[in-house]
N, C-alpha and C positions, 0 to 999 in steps of 0.2 A: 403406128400411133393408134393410140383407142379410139374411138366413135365418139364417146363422150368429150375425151380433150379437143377432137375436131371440131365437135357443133361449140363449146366453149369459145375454141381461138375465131372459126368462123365468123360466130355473134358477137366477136367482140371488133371482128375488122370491119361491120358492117355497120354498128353501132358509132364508131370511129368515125367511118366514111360520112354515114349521115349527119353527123353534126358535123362534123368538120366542112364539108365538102357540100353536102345538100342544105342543111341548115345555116351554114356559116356563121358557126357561136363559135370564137374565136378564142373563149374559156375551154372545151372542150378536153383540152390539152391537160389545164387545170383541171379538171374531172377525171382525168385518167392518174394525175398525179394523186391525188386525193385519193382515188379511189385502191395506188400501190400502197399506201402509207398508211389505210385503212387494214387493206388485207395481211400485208405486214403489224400491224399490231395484235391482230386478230390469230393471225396463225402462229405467227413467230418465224416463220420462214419466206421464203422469196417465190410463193405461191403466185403473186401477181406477174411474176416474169415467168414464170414457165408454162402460164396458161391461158392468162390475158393479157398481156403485152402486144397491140398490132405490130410493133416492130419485130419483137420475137416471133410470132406467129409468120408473118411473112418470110423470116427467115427460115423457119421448118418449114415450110413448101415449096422455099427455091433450094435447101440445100441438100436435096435428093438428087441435083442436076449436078455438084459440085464434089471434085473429090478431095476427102480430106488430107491437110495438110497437115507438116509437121506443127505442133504448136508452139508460138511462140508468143513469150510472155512482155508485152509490152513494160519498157520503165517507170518507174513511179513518176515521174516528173513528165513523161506524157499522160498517165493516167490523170495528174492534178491539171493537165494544162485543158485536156476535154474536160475536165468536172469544172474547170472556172470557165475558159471558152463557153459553153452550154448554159449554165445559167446566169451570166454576165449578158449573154446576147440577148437570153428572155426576159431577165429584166430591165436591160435595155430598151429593146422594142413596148415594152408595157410603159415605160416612164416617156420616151419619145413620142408613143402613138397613142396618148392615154384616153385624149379627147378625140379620137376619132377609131372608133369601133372597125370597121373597114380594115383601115391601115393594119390594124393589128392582127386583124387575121391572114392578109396578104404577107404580110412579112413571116408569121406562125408558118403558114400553110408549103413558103418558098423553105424556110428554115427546116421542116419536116420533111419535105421531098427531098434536100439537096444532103440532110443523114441520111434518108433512109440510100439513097446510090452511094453512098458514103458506107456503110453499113454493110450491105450487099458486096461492093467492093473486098474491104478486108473480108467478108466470108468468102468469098471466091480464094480471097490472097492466102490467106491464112488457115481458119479452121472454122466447124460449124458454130455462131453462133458467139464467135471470136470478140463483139461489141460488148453483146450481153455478159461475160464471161469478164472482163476485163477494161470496158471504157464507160459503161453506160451509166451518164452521171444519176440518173433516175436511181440503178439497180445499185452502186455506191452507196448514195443515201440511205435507200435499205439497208445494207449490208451494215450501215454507222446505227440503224435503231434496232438490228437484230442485235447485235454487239451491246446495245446496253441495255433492252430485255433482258438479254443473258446476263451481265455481269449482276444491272436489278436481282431478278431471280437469284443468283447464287449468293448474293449479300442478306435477302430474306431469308437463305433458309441456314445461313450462318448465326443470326442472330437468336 
C-alpha cells in the first residue's frame, strides 16, 4: 500500500473517531455520507470507498491477518435486505431520537460498532473487503449515481 493512501485512510479514521467519538456530533455519519456522494459526483468513481471510507480502511489493516477466501457472491435479495435494513434503521433512529441529540448518537455510535464486527466478520468468512464489494448500502448507492453519470454522459454525447 502507498504512503500516500496510508496517511489518506489514516486521516480519515482519525477525523471519524474525533467527531464521532470525541466530539459526539451524531451527523458525523452524515458528513461522511455527504462527503461519498460528493467525491462520487466529482470523480465519477467509488474513490470515496477505496480511500476514505473508515470502514474500508480498517478493513485493509486487519486483512493482512486473514487468508483469503474463495469468493462468494452474496444474493440479490440479501444485498436489497442490507440496503433496506441500513437505511431504515438510520432513519428510524433520526425520526425516533429527533429531539434528543444524545440518543441519536448512542444508538449511531452502537449501530456502527455492531457493522463494523459485522463487517470484519464476513472478511474473515469470506474474502478481503467482501461488505464493501457486495453489501455496503453506502458504496450501492454510489454504484446507482455512477450508473447514471454514465448513462447521463452517453445520452450527451449521443445527442
Amino acid at each position: 500500500m502507498h504512503t500516500k493512501n496510508n496517511i489518506i485512510k489514516i486521516f480519515s479514521l482519525i477525523v471519524f473517531f474525533v467527531l464521532m467519538c470525541i466530539l459526539r456530533l451524531w451527523f458525523s455519519l452524515f458528513i461522511l455520507f455527504g462527503l461519498a456522494i460528493l467525491t462520487t459526483l466529482l470523480i465519477k468513481k467509488r474513490f470515496y470507498c477505496l480511500q476514505i471510507c473508515p470502514a474500508g480502511s480498517i478493513q485493509d489493516y486487519t486483512a493482512e491477518d486473514f487468508k483469503t477466501k474463495k469468493e462468494k457472491k452474496p444474493n440479490k435479495m440479501i444485498k436489497f435486505s442490507v440496503f433496506f435494513i441500513f437505511w431504515f434503521y438510520i432513519g428510524f433512529v433520526l425520526y425516533k431520537s429527533y429531539y434528543y441529540p444524545l440518543l441519536i448518537w448512542q444508538n449511531l455510535l452502537r449501530f456502527i460498532i455492531i457493522n463494523l464486527i459485522f463487517i470484519l466478520f464476513l472478511q474473515y468468512r469470506y474474502s478481503k473487503r467482501f461488505w464493501c464489494k457486495y453489501l455496503c448500502p453506502l458504496g450501492n448507492l454510489l454504484d446507482i449515481i455512477i450508473k447514471k453519470l454514465n448513462n447521463h454522459t452517453i445520452k450527451d454525447i449521443s445527442i
